[in-house]
C-alpha positions as CSV (number, residue, x, y, z in Angstrom):
1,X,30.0,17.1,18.7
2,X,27.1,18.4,17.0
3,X,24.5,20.3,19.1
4,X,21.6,20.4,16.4
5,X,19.4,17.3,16.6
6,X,16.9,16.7,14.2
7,X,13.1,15.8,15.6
8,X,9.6,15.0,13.4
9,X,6.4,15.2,14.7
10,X,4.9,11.2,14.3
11,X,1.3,13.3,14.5
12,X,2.3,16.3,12.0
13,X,5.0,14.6,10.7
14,X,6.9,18.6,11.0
15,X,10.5,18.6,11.8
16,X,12.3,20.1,14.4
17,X,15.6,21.2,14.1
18,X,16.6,22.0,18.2
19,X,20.2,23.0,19.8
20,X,20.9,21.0,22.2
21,X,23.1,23.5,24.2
22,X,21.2,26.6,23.6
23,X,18.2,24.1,24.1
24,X,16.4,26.5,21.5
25,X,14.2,25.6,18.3
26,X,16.5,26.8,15.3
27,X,14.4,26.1,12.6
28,X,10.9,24.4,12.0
29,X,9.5,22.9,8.5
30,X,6.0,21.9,8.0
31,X,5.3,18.7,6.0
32,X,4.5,18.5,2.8
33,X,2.4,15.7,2.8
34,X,-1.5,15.9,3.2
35,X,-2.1,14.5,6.7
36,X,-5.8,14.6,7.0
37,X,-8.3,13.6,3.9
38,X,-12.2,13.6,4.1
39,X,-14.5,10.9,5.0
40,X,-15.5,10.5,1.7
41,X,-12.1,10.2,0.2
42,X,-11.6,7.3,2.4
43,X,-14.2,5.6,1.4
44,X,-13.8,6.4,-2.3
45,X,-9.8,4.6,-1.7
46,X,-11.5,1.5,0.3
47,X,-13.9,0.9,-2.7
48,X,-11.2,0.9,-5.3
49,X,-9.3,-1.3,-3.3
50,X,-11.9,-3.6,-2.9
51,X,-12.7,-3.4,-6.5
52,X,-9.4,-4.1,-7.8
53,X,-9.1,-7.3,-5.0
54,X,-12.5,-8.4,-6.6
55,X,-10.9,-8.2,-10.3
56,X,-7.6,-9.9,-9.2
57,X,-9.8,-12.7,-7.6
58,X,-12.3,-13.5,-10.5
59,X,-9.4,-13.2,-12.8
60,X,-7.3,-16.1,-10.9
61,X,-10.7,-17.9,-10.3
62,X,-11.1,-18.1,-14.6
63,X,-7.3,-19.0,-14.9
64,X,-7.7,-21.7,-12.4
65,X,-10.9,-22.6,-14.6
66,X,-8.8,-23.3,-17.2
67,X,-6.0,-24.8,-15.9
68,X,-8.8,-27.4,-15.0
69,X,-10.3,-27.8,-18.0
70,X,-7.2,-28.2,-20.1
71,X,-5.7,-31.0,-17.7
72,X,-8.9,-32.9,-17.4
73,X,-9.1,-32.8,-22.2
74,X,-5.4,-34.1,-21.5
75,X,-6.2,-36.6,-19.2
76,X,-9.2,-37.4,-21.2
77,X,-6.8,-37.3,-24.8
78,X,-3.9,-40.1,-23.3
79,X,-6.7,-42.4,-21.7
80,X,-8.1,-42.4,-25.5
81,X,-4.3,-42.6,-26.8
82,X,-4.4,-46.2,-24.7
């Protein structure tokens, strides 16, 4: 059975590597990711996010737009066709 178990920080996200029967820390890795950004970068991300959900919507809203227009000239072409 292996005694080396394999633990990451949820806060840190830094693993752990731990021997179970010599209940000792064998080897510790910090994470590479960036855990804590500014503020301001948050913001910054929140804004683009919005914007891009703002482009998205007016660009369905104009497609939508024209689906309506183009069904209601065919509806208004086959009433003239009768």
């Amino acid at each position: 059975m292996d005694s080396l178990i394999e633990i990451q920080c949820p806060v840190c996200h830094a693993s752990l590597w731990v021997d179970t029967v010599a209940k000792q820390v064998v080897q510790h890795k910090r994470s590479e990711k960036k855990v804590h950004s500014s503020f301001e970068d948050l913001l910054d991300k929140e804004k683009r996010k919005k914007e891009a959900v703002e482009e998205r919507f007016s660009q369905a809203k104009s497609l939508e737009q024209a689906k309506k227009k183009k069904a209601a000239e065919f509806f208004e072409q086959t009433i003239k066709e009768k």
